[in-house]
KOLVORO-340183 format. One record per residue (C-alpha): residue in one letter; residue number from 1; x, y, z; chain. Coordinates in Angstrom, 1 decimal. Each point is the difference from the previous one (the first is absolute). Layout:
<pts>
a | NUM | X | Y | Z | A
...
</pts>
This chain:
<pts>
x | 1 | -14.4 | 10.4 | 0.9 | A
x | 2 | 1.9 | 1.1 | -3.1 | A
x | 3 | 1.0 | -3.2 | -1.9 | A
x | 4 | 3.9 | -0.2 | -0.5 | A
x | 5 | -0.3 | -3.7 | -1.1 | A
x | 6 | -3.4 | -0.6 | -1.5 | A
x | 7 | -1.0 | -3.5 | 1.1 | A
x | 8 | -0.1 | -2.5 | -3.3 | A
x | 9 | -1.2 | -3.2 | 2.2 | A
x | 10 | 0.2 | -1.5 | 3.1 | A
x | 11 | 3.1 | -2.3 | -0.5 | A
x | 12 | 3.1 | -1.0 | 2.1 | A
x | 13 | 2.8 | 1.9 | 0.5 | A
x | 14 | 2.0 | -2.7 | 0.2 | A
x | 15 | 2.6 | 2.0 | 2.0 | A
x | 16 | 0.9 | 2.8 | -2.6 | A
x | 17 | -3.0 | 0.9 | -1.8 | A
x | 18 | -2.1 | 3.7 | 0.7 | A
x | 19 | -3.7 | -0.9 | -0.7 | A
x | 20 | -1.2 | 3.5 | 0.7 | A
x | 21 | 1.4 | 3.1 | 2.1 | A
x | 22 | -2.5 | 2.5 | 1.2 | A
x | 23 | 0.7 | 3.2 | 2.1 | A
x | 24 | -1.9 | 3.0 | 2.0 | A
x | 25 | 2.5 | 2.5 | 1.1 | A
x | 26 | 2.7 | -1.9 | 2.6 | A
x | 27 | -2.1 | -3.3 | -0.4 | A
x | 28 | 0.6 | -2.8 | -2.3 | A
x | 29 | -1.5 | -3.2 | -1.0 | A
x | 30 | 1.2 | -2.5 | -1.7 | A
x | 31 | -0.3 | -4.4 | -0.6 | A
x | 32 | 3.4 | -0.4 | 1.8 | A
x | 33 | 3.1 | 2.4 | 1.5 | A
x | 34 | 2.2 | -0.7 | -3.1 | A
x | 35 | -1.2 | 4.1 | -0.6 | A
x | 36 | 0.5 | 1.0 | 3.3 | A
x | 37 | 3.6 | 1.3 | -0.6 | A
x | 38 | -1.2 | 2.3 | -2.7 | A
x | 39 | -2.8 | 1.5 | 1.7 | A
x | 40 | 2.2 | 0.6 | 2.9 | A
x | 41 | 2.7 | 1.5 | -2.7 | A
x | 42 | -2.4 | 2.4 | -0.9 | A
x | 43 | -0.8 | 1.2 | 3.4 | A
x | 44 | 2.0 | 0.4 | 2.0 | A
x | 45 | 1.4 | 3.4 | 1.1 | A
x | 46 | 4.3 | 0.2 | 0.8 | A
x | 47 | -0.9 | 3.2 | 2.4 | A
x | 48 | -1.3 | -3.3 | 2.8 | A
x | 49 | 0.9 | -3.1 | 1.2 | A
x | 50 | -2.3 | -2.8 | 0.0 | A
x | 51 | -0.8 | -3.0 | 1.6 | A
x | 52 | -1.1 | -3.0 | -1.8 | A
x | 53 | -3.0 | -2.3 | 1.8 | A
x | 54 | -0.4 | -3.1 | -2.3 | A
x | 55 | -3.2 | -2.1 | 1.1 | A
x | 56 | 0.5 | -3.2 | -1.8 | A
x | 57 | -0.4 | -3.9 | 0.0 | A
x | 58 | 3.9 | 0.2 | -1.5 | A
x | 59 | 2.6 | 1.9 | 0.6 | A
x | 60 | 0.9 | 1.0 | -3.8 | A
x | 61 | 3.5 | 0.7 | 0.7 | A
x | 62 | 1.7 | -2.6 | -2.1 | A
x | 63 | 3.7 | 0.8 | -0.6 | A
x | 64 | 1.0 | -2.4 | -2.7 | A
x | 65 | 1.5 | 2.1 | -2.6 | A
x | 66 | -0.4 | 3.4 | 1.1 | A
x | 67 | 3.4 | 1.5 | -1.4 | A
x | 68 | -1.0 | -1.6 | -3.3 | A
x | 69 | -3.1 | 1.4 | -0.1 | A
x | 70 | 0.7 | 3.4 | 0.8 | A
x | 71 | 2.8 | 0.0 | -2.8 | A
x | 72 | -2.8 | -1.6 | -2.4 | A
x | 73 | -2.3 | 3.2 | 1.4 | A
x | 74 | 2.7 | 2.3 | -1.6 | A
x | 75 | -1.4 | 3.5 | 1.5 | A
x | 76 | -1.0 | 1.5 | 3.1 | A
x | 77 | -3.5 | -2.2 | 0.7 | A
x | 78 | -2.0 | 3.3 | 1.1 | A
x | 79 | 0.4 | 1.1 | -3.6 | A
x | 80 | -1.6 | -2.8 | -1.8 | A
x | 81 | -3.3 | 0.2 | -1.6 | A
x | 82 | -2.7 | -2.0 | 0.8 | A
x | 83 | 0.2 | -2.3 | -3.6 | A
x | 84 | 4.1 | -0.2 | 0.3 | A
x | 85 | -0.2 | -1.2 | 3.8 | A
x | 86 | -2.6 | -2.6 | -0.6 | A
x | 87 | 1.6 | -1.6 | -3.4 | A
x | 88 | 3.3 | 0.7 | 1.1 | A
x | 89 | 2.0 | -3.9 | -0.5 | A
x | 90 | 2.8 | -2.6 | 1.2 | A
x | 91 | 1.4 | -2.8 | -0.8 | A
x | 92 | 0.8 | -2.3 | 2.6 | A
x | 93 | 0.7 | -3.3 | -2.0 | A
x | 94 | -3.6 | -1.3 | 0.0 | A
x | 95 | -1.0 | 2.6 | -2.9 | A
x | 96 | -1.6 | 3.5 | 0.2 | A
x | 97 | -1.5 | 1.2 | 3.1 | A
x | 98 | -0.9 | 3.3 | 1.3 | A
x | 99 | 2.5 | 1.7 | 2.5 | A
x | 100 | -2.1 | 1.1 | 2.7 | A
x | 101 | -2.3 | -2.9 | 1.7 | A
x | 102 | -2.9 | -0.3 | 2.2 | A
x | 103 | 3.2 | -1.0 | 2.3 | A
x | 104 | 3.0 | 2.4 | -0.3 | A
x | 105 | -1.4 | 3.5 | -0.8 | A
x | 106 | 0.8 | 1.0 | 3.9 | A
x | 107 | 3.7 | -0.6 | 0.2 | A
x | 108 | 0.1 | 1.4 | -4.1 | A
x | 109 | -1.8 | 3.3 | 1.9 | A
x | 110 | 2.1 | -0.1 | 2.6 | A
x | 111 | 3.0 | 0.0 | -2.0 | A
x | 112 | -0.7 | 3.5 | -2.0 | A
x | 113 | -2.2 | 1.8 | 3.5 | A
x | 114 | 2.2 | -1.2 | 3.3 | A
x | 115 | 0.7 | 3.7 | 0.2 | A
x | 116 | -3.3 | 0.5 | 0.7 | A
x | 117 | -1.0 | -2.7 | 2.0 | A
x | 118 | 0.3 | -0.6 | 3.7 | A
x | 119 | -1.1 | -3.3 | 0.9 | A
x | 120 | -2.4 | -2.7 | -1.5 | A
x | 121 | -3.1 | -1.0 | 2.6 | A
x | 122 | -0.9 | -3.8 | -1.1 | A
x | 123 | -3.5 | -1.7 | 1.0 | A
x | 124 | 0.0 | -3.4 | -1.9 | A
x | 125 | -0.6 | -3.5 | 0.1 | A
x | 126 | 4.0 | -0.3 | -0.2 | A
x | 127 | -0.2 | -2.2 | -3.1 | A
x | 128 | 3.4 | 1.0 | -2.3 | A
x | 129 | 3.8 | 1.0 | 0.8 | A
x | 130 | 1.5 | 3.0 | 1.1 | A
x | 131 | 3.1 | 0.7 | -1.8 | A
x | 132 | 2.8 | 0.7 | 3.0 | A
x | 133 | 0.8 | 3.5 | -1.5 | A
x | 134 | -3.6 | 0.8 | 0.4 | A
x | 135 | -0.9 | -1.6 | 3.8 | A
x | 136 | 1.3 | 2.9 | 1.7 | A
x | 137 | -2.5 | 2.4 | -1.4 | A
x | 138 | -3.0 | -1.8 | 0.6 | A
x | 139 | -1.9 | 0.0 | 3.6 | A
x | 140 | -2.3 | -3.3 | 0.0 | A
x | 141 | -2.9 | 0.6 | 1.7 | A
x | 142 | -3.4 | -2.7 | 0.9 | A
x | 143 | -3.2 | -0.7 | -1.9 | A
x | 144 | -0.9 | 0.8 | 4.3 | A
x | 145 | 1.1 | 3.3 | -0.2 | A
x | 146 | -1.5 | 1.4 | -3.2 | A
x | 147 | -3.3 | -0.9 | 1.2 | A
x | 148 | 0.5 | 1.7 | 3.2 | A
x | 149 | 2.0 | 3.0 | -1.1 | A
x | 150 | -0.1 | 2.2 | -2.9 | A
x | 151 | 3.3 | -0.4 | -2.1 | A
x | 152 | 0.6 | 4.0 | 1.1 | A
x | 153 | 0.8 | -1.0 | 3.3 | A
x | 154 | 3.3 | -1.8 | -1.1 | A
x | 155 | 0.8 | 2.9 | -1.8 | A
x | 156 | 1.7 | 3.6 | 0.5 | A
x | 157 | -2.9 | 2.5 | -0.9 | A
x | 158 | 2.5 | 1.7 | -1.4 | A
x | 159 | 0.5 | -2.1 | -3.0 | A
x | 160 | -2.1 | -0.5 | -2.7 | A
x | 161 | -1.2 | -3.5 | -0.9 | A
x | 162 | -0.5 | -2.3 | -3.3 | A
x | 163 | -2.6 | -2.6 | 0.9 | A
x | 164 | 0.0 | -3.1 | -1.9 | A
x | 165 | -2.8 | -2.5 | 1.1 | A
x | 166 | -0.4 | -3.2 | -2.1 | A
x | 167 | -3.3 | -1.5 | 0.8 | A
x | 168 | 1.5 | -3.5 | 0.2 | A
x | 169 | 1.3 | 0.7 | 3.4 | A
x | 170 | -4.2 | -0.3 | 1.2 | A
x | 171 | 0.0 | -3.4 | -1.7 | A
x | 172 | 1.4 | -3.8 | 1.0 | A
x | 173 | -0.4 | -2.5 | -1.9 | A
x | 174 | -2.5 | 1.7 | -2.3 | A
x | 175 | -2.4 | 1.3 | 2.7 | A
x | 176 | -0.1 | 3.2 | 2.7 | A
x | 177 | 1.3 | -0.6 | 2.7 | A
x | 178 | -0.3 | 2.7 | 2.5 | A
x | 179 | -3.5 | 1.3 | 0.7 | A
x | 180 | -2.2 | 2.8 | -1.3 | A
x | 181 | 0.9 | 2.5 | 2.6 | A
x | 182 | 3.3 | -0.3 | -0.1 | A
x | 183 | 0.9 | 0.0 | -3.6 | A
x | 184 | -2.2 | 3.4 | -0.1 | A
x | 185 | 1.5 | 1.3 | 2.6 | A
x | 186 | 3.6 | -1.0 | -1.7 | A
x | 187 | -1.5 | 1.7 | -3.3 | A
x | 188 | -1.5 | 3.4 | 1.8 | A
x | 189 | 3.6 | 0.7 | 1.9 | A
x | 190 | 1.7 | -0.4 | -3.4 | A
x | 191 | -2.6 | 2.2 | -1.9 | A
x | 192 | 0.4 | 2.6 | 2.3 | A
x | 193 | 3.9 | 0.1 | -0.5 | A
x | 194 | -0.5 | 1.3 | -3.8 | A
x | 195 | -1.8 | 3.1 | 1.0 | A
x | 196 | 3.3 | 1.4 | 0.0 | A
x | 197 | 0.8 | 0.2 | -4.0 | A
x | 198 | 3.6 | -0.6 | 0.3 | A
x | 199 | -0.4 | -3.0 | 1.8 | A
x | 200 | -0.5 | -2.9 | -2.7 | A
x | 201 | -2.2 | -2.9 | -0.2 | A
x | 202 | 0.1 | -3.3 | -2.9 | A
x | 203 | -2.3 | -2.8 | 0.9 | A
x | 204 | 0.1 | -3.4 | -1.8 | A
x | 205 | -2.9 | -2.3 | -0.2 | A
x | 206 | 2.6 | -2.9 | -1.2 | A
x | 207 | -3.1 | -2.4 | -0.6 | A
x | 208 | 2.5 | -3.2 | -0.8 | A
x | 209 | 0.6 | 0.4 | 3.6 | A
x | 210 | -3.7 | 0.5 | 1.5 | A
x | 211 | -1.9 | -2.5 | -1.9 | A
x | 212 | -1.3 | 1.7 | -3.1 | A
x | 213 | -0.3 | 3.5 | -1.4 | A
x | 214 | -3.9 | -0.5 | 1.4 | A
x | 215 | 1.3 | 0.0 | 3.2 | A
x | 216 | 2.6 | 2.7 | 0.1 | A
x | 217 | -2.6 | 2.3 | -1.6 | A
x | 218 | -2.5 | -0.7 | 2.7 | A
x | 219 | 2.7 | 0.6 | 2.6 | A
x | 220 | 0.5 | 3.3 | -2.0 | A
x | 221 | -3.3 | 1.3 | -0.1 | A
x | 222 | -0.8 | -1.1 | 3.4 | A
x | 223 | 3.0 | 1.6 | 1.8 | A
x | 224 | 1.3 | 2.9 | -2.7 | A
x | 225 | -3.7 | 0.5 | -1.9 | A
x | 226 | -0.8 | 2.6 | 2.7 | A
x | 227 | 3.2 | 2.2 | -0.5 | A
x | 228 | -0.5 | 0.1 | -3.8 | A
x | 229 | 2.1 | -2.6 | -0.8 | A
x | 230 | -1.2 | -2.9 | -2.7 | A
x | 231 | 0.9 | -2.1 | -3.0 | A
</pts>
């Protein structure tokens, strides 16, 4: 994978830190979603309409100062470059922090691409808030029915798709908690969604949230090693 972000250490992100960003064509890595937004930017084609199937533990849709935080973003978002999106800063009366989080970059997306979205397809743990101006995009669907169905089935084949998987969602309190088969069977219905290139996949290993970077890299090389993908 070409290294965007070339991985310094293995530290926290602490909600709005990038420790490394790797990509292979319409896949992207990365320690957390913080990135997500960007890679989507960059992708994403105006001539389709998308749908967006977010496989998380949270929801990542905080609202809290959006409008202030597009106005701190200053430009269309699909035009920044990589170094100006990830340093870009706010002040929010607790000193300097970065304007796009592990926890607002959907609705901040959202805000610049609505045009070309049609609906948002969440599988979560349903830890977070939903701001009320976002609810009706979103379709909330069970842990139940990922495992039996592959996302494309709550889909129009028509559109084209961003996947955004956060491995947390495959960990409670620190350990797996759904079994072998079906977490490969989760991962193989996902994989075979970005053989279309202008569908778009980011994954996150968000190790804070799964234990340790140890274990999110297992997890990685275990379910993703076989498609190519690996820190």
């Amino acid at each position: 994978m070409d290294k965007l972000i070339e991985l310094q250490c293995r530290g926290e992100s602490n909600k709005d830190k990038t420790n490394f960003l790797y990509q292979r064509d319409n896949v992207f890595l990365m320690d957390n979603h913080r990135m997500a937004a960007w890679c989507w930017a960059q992708c994403i084609d105006k001539n389709f309409k998308y749908t967006i199937i977010h496989i998380d533990k949270h929801y990542d849709t905080l609202g809290t100062d959006t409008d202030y935080l597009i106005r701190r973003i200053g430009t269309d978002l699909n035009l920044l470059t990589l170094n100006k999106y990830n340093d870009l800063e706010c002040n929010l009366g607790l000193g300097p922090r970065k304007v796009i989080t592990w926890d607002n970059y959907i609705p901040i997306f959202h805000y610049y691409n609505s045009d070309s979205i049609i609906k948002y397809l969440f599988f979560t743990h349903g830890i977070g808030t939903i701001p009320i101006f976002f609810k009706n995009w979103i379709t909330e669907k069970s842990i139940t029915d990922l495992i039996e169905k592959s996302p494309i089935s709550f889909c129009d084949s028509a559109n084209k798709l961003i996947i955004n998987v956060d491995i947390d969602f495959f960990f409670v309190d620190n350990s797996r908690f759904l079994s072998d088969k079906a977490t490969m069977k989760i991962i193989d219905s996902i994989m075979s969604l970005v053989d279309d290139p202008k569908n778009i996949l980011t994954i996150a290993l968000s190790p804070e949230c799964c234990g340790s970077w140890n274990k999110s890299e297992k997890f990685i090389s275990r379910y993703f090693g076989k498609y190519g993908i690996e820190l």
